[in-house]
Backbone as XML, in Angstrom:
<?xml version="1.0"?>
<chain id="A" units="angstrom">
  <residue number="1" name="UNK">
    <atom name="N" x="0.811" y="-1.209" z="0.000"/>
    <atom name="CA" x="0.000" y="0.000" z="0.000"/>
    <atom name="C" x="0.840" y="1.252" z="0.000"/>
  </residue>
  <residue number="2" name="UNK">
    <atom name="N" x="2.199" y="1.533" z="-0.114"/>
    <atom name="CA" x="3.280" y="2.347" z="0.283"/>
    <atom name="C" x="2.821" y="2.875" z="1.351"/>
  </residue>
  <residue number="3" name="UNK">
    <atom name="N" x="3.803" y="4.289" z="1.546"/>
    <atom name="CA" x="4.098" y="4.534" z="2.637"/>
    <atom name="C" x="2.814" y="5.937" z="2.808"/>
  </residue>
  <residue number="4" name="UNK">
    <atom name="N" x="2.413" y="6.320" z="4.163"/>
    <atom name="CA" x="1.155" y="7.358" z="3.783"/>
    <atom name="C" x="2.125" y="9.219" z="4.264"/>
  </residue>
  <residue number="5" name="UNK">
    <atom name="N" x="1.274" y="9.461" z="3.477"/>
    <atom name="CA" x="1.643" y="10.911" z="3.934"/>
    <atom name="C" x="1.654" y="11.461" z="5.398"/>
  </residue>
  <residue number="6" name="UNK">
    <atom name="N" x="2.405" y="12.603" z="5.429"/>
    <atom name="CA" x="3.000" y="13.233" z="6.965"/>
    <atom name="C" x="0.928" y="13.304" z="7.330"/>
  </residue>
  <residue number="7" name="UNK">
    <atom name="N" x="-0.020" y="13.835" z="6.937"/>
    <atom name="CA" x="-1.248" y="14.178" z="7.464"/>
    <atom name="C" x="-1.983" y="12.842" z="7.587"/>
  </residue>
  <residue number="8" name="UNK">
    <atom name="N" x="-1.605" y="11.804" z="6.627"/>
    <atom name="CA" x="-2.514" y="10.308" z="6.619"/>
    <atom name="C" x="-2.033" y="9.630" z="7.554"/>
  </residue>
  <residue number="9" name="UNK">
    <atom name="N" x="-0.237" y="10.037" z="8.000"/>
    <atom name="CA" x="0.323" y="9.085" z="9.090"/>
    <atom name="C" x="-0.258" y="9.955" z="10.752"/>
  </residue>
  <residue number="10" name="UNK">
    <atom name="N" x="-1.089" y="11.041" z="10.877"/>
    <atom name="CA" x="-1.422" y="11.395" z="11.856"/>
    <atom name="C" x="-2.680" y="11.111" z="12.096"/>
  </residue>
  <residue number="11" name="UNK">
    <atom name="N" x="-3.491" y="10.655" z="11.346"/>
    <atom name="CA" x="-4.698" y="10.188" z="11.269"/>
    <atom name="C" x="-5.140" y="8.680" z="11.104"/>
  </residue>
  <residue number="12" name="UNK">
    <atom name="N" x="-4.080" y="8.210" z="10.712"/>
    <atom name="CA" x="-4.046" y="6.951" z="11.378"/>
    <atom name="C" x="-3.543" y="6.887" z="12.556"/>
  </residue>
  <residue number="13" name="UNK">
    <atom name="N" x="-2.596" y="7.424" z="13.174"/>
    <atom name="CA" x="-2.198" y="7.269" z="14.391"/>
    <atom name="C" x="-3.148" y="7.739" z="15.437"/>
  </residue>
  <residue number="14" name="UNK">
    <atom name="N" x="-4.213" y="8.273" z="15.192"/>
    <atom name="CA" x="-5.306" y="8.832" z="15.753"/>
    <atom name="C" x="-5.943" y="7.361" z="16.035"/>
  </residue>
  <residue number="15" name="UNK">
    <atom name="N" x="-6.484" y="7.178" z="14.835"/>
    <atom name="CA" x="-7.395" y="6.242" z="15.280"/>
    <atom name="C" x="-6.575" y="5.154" z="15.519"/>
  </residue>
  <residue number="16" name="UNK">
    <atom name="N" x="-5.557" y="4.067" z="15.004"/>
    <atom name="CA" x="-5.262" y="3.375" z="16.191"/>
    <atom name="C" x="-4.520" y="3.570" z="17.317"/>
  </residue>
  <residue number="17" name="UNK">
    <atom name="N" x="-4.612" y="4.857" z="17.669"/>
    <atom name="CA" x="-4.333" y="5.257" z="19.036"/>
    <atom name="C" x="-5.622" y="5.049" z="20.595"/>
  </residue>
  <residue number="18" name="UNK">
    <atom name="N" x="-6.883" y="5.219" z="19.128"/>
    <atom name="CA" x="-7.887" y="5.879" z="19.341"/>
    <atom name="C" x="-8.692" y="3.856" z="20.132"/>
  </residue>
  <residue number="19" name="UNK">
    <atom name="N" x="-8.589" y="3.400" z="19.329"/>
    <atom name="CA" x="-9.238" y="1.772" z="19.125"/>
    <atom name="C" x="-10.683" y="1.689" z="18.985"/>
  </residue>
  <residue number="20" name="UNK">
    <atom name="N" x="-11.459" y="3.161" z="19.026"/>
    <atom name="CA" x="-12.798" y="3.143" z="18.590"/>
    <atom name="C" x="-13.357" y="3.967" z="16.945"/>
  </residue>
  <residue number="21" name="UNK">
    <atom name="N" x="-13.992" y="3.841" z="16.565"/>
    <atom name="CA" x="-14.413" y="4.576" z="15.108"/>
    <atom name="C" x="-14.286" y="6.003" z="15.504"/>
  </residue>
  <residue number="22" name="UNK">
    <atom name="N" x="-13.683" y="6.840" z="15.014"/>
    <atom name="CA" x="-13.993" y="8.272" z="15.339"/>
    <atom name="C" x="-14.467" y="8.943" z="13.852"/>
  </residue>
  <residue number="23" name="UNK">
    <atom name="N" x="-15.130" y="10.235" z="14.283"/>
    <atom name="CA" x="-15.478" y="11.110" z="13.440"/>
    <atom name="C" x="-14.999" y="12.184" z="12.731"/>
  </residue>
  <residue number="24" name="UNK">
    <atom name="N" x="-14.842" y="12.600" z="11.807"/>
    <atom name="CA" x="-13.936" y="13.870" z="11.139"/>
    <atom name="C" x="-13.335" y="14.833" z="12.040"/>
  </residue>
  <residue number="25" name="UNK">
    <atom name="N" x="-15.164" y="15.365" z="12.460"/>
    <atom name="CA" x="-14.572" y="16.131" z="13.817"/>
    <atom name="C" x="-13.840" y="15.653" z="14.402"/>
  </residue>
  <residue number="26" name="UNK">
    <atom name="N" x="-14.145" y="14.469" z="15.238"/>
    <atom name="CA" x="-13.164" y="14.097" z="16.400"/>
    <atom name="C" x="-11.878" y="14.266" z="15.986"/>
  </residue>
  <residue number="27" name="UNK">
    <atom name="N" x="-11.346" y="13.644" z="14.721"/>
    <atom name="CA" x="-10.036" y="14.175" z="13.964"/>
    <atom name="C" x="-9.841" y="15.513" z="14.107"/>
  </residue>
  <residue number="28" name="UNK">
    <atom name="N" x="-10.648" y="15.990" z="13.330"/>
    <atom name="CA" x="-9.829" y="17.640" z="13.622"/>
    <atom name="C" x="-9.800" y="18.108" z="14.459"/>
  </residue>
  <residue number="29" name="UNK">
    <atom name="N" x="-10.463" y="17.935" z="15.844"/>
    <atom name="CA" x="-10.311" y="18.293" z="17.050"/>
    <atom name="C" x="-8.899" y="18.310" z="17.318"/>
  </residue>
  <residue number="30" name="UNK">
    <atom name="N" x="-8.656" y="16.681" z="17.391"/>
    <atom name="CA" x="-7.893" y="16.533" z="18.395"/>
    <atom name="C" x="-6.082" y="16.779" z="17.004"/>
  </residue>
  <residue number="31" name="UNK">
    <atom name="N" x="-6.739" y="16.660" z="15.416"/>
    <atom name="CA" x="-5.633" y="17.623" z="14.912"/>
    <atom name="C" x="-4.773" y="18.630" z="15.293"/>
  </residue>
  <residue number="32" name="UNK">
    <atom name="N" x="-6.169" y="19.913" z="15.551"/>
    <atom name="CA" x="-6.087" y="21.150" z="15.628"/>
    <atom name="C" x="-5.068" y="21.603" z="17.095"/>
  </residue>
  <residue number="33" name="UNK">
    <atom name="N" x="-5.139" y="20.701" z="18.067"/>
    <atom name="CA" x="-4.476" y="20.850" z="19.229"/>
    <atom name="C" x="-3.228" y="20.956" z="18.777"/>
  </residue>
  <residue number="34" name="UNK">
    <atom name="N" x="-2.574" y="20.361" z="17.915"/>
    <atom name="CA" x="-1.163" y="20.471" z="16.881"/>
    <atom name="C" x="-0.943" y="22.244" z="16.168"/>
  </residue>
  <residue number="35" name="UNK">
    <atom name="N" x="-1.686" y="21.771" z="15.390"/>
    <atom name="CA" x="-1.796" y="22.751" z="14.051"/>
    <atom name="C" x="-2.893" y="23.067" z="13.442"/>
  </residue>
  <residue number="36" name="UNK">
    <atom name="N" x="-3.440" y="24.449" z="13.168"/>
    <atom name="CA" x="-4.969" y="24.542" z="12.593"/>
    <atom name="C" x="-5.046" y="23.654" z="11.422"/>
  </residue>
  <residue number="37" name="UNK">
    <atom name="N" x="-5.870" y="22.819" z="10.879"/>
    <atom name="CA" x="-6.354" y="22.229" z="9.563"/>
    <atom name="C" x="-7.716" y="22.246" z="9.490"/>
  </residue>
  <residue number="38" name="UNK">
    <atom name="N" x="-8.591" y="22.581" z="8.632"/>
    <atom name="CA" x="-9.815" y="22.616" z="7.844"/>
    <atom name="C" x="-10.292" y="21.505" z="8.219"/>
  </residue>
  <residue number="39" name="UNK">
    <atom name="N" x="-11.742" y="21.471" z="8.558"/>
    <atom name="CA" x="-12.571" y="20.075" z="8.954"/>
    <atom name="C" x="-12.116" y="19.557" z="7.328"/>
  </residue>
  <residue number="40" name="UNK">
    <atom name="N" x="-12.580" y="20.358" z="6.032"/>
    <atom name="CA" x="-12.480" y="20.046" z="4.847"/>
    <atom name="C" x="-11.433" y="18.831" z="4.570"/>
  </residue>
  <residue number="41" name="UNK">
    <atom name="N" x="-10.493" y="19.803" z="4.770"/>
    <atom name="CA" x="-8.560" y="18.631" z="4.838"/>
    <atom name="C" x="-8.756" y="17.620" z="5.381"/>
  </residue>
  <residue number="42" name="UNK">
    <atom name="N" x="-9.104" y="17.363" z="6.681"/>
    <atom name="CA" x="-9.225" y="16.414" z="7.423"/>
    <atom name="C" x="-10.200" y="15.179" z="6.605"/>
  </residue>
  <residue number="43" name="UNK">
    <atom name="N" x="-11.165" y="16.168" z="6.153"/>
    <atom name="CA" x="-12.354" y="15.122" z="5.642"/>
    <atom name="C" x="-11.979" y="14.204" z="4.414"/>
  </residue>
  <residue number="44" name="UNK">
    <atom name="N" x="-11.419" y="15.056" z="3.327"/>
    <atom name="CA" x="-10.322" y="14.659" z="2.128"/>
    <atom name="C" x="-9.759" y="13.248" z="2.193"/>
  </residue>
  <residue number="45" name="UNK">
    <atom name="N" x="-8.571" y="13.774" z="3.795"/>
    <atom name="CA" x="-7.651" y="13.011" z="3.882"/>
    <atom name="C" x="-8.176" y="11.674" z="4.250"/>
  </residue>
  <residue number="46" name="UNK">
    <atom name="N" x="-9.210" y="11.914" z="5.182"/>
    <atom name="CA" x="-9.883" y="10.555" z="5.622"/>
    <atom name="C" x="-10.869" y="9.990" z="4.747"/>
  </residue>
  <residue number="47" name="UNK">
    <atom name="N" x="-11.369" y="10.211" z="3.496"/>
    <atom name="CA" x="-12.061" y="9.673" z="2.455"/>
    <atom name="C" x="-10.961" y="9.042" z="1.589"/>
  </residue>
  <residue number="48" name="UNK">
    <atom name="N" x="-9.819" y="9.862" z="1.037"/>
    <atom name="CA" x="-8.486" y="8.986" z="0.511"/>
    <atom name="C" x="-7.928" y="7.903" z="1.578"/>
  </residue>
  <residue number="49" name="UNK">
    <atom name="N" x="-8.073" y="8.448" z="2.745"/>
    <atom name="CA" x="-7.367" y="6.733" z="3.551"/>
    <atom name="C" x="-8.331" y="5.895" z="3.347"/>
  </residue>
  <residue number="50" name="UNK">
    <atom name="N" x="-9.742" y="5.931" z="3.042"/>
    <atom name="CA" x="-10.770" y="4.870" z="2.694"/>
    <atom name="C" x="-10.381" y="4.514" z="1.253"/>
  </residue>
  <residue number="51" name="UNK">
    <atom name="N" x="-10.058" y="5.332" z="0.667"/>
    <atom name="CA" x="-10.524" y="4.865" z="-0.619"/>
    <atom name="C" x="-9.047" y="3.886" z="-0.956"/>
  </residue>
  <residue number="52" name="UNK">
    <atom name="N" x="-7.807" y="4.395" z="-0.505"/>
    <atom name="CA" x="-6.825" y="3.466" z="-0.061"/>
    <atom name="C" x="-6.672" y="2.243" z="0.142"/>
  </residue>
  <residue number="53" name="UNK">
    <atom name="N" x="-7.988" y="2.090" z="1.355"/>
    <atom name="CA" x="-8.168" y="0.839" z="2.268"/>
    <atom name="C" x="-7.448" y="0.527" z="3.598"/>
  </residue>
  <residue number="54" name="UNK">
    <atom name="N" x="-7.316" y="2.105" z="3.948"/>
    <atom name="CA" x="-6.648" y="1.866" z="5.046"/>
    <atom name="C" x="-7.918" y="2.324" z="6.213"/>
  </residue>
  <residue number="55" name="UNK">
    <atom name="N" x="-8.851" y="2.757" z="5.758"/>
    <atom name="CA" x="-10.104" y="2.749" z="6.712"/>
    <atom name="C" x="-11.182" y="2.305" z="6.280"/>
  </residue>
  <residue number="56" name="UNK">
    <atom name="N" x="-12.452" y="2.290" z="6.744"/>
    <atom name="CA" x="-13.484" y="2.061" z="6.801"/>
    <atom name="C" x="-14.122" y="2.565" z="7.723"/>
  </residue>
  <residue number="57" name="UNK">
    <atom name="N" x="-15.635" y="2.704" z="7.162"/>
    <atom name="CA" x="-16.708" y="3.866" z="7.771"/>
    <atom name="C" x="-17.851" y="3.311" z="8.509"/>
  </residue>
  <residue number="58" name="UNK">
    <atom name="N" x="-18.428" y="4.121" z="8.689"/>
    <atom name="CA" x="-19.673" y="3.758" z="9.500"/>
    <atom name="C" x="-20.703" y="4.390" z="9.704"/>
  </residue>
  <residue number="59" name="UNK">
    <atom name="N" x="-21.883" y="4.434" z="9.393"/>
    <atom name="CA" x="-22.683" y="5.620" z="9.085"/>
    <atom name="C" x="-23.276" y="6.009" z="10.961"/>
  </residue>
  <residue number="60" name="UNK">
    <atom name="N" x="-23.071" y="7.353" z="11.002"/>
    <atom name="CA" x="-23.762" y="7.963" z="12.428"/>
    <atom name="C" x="-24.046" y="9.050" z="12.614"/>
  </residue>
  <residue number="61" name="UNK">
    <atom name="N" x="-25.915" y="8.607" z="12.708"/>
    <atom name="CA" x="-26.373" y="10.077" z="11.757"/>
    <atom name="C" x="-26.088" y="10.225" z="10.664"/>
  </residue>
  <residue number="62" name="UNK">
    <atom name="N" x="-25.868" y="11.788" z="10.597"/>
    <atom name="CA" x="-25.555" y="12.293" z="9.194"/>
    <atom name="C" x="-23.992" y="12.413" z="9.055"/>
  </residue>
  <residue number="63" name="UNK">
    <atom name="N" x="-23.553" y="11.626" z="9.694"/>
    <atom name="CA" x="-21.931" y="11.403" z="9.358"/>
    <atom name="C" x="-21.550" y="10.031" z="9.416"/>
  </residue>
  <residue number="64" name="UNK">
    <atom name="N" x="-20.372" y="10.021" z="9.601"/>
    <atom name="CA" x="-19.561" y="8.782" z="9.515"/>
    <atom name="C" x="-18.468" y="9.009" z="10.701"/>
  </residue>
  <residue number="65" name="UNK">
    <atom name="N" x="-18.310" y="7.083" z="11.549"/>
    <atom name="CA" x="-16.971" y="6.911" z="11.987"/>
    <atom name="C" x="-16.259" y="6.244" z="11.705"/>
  </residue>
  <residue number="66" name="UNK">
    <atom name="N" x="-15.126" y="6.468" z="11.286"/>
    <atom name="CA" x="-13.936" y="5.418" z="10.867"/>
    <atom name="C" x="-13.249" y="4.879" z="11.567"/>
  </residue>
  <residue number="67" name="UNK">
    <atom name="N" x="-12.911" y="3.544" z="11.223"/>
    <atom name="CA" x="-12.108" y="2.692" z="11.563"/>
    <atom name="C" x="-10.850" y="2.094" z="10.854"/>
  </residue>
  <residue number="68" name="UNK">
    <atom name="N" x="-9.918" y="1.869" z="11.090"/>
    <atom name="CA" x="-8.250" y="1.161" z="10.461"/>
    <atom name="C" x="-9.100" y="-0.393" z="10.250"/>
  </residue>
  <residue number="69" name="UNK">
    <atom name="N" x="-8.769" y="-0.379" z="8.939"/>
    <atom name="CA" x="-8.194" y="-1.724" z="8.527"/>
    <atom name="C" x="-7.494" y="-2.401" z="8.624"/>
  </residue>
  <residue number="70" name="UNK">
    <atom name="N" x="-6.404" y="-2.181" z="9.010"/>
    <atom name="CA" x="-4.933" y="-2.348" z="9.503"/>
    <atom name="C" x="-4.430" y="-1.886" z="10.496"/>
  </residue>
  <residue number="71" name="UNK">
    <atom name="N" x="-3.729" y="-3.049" z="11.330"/>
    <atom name="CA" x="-3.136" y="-2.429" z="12.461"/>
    <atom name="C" x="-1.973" y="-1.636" z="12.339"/>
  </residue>
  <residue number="72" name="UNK">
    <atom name="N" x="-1.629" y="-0.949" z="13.112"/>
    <atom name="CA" x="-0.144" y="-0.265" z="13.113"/>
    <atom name="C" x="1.017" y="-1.023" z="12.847"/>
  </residue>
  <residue number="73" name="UNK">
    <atom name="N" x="1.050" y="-2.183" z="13.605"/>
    <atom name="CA" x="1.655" y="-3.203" z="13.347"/>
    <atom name="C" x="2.002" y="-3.905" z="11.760"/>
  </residue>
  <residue number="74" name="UNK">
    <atom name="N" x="1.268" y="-3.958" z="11.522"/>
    <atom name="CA" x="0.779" y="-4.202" z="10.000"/>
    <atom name="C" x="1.460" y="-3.274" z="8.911"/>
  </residue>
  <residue number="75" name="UNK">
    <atom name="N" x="1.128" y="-2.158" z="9.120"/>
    <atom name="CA" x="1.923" y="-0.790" z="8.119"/>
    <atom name="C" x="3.366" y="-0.789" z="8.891"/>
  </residue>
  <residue number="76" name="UNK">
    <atom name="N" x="3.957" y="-0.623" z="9.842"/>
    <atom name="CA" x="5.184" y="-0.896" z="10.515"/>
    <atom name="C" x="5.894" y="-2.092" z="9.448"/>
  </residue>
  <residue number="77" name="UNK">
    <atom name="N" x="5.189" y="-3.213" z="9.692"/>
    <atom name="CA" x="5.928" y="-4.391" z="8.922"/>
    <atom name="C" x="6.159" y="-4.249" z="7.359"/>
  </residue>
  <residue number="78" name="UNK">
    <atom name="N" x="5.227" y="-3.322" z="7.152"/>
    <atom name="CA" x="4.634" y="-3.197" z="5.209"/>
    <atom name="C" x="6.301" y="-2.537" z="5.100"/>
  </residue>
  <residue number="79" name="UNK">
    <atom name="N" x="6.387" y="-1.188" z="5.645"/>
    <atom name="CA" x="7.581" y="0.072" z="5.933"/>
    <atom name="C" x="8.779" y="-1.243" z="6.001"/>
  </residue>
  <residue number="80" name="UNK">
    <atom name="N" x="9.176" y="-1.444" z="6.748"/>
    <atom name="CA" x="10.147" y="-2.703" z="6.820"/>
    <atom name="C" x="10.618" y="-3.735" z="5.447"/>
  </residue>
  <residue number="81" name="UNK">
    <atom name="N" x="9.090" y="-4.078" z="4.870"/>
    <atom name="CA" x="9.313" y="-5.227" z="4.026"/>
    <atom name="C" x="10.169" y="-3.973" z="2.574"/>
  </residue>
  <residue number="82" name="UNK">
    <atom name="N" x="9.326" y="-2.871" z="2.492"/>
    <atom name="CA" x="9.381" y="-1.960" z="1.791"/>
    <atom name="C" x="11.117" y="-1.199" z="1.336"/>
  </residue>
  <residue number="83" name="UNK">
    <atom name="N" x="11.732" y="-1.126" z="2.765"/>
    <atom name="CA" x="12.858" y="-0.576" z="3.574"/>
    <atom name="C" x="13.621" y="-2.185" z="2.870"/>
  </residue>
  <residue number="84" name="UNK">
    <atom name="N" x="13.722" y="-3.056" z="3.366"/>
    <atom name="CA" x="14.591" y="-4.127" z="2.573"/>
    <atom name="C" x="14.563" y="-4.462" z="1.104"/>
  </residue>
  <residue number="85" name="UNK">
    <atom name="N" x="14.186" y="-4.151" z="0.451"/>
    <atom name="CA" x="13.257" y="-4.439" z="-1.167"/>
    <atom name="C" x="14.332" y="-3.866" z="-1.872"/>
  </residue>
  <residue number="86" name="UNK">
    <atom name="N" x="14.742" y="-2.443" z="-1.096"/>
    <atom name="CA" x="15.188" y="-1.100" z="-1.696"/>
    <atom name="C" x="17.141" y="-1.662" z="-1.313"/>
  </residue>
  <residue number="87" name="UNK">
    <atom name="N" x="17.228" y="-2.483" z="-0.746"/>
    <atom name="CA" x="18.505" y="-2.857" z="-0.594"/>
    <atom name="C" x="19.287" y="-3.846" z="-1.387"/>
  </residue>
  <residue number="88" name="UNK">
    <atom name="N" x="20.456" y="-3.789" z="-2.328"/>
    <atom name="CA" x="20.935" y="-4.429" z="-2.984"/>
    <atom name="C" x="21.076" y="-5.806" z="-2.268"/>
  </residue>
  <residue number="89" name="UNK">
    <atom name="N" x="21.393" y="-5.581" z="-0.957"/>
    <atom name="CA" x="21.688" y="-6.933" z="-0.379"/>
    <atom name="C" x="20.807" y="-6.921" z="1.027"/>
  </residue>
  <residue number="90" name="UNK">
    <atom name="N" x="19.770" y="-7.741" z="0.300"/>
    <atom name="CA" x="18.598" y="-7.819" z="1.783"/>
    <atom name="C" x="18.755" y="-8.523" z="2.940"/>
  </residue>
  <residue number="91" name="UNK">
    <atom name="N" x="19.943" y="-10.161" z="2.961"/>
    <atom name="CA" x="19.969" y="-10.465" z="3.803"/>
    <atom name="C" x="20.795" y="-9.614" z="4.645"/>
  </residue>
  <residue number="92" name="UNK">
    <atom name="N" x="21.972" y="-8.973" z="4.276"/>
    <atom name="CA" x="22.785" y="-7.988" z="4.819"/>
    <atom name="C" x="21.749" y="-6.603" z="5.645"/>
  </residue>
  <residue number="93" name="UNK">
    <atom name="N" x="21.278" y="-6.000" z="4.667"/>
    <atom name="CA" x="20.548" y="-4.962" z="5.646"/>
    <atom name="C" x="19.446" y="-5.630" z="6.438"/>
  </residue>
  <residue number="94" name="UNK">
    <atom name="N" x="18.921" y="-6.939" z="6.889"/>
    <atom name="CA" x="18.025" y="-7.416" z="7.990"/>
    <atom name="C" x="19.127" y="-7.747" z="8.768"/>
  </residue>
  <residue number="95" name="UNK">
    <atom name="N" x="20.686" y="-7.963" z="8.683"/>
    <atom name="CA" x="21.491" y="-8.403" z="9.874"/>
    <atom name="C" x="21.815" y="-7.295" z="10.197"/>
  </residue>
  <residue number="96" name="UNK">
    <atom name="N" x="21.801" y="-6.161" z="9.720"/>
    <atom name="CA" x="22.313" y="-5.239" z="10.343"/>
    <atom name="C" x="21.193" y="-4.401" z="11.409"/>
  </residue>
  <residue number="97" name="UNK">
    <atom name="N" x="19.772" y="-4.858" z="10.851"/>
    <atom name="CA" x="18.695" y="-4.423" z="11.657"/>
    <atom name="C" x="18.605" y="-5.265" z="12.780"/>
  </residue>
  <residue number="98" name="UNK">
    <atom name="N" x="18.725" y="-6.598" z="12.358"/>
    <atom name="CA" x="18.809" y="-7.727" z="14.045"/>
    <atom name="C" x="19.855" y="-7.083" z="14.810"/>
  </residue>
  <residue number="99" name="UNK">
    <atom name="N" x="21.353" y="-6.660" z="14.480"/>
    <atom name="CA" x="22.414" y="-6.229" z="15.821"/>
    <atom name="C" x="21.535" y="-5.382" z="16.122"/>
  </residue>
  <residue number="100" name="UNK">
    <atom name="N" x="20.560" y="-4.100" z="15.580"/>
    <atom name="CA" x="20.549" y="-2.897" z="16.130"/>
    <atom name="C" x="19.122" y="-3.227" z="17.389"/>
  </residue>
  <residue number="101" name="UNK">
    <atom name="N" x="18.598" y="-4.390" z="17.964"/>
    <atom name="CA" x="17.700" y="-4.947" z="18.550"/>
    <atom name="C" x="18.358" y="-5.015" z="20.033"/>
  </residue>
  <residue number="102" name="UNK">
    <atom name="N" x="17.130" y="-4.434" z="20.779"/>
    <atom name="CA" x="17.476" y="-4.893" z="22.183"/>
    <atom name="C" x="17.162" y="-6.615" z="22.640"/>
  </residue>
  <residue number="103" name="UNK">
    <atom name="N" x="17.676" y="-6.495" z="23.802"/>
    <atom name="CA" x="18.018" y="-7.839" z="24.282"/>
    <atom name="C" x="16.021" y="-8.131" z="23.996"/>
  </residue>
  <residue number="104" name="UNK">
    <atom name="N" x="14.889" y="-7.833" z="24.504"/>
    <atom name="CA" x="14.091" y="-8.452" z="24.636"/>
    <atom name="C" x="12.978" y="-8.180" z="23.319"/>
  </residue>
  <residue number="105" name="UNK">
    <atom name="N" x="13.697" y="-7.321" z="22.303"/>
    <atom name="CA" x="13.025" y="-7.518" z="20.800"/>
    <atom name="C" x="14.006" y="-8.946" z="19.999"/>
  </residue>
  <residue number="106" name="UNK">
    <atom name="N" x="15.292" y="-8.701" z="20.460"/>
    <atom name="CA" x="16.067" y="-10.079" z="19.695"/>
    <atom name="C" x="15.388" y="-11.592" z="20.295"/>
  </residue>
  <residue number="107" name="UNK">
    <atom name="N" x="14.663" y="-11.480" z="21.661"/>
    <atom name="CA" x="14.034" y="-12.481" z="22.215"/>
    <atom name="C" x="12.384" y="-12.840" z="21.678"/>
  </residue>
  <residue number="108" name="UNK">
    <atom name="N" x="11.946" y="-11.939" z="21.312"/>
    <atom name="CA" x="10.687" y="-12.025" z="20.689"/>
    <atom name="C" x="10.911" y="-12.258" z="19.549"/>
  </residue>
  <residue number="109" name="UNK">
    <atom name="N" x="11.772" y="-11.606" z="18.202"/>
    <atom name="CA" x="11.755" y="-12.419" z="17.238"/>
    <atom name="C" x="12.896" y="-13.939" z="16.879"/>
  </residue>
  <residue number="110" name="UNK">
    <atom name="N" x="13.502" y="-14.242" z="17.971"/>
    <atom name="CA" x="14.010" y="-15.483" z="18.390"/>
    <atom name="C" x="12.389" y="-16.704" z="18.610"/>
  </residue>
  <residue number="111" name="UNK">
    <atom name="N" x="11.496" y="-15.988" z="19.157"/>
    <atom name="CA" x="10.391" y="-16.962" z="19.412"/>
    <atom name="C" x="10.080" y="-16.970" z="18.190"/>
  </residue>
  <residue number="112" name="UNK">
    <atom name="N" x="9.624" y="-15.760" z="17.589"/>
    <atom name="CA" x="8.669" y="-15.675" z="16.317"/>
    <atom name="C" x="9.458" y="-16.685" z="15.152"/>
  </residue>
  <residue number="113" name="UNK">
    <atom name="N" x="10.885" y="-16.680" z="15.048"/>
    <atom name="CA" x="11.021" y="-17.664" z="14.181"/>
    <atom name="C" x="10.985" y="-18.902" z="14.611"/>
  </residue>
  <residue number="114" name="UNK">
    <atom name="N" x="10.800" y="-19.304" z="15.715"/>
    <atom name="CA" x="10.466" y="-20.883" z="16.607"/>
    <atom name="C" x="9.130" y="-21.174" z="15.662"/>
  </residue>
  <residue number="115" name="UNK">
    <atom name="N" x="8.307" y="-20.057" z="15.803"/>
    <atom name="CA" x="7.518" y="-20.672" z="15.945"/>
    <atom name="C" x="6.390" y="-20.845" z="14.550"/>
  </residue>
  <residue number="116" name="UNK">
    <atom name="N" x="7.602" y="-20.195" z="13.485"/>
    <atom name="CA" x="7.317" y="-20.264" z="12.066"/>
    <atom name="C" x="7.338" y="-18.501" z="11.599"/>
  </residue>
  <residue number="117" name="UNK">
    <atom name="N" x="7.454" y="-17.369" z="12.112"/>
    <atom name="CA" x="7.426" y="-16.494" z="12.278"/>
    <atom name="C" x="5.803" y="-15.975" z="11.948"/>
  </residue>
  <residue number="118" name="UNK">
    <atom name="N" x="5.121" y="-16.793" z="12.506"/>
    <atom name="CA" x="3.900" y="-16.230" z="12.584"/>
    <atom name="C" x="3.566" y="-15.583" z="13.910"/>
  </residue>
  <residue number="119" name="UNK">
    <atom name="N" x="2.668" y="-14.355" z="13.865"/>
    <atom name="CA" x="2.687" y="-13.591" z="14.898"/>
    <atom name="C" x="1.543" y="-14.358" z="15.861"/>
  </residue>
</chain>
């Protein structure tokens, strides 16, 4: 799905920050505490993250709340798979990402490949 823009990566981080459907408003609310943006912008941006597929809606009232399709987790890993692709030598740049791991992320994906590296 590449990577989302500086305003799509704050609005997703909203809502799965959020873990319930929120509303435009509620977005630009809690936007605006940042930086002024237009309910408009906000509304845009969150109809392109649908149309994307990185949300989904919900009718309430005469609006809508959205929800992630995807976990954070999920786009994190996409960024990653994305980030190695771009490297002449992929097993090389994932060893150089395993040294840069603390003791109890090198222990979690020590399990994850036990255990087929399914999460």
């Amino acid at each position: 799905m590449g990577a989302l823009g500086e305003l799509e990566a704050e609005i997703m981080g909203l809502v799965w920050r959020n873990g319930e459907p929120l509303s435009v408003r509620s977005l630009t609310d809690a936007l605006n505490a940042r930086r002024p943006l237009a309910y408009t912008t906000v509304m845009t941006v969150t109809e392109r993250l649908r149309a994307k597929g990185w949300l989904t809606r919900e009718k309430d009232g005469r609006s809508y709340r959205y929800s992630a399709v995807r976990s954070a987790e999920d786009y994190t890993a996409e960024l990653m798979e994305q980030a190695l692709d771009t490297s002449a030598d992929r097993t090389g740049a994932l060893l150089r990402f395993v040294d840069r791991l603390d003791a109890a992320e090198a222990a979690a994906l020590r399990d994850a490949l036990k255990r087929g590296g399914r999460a």
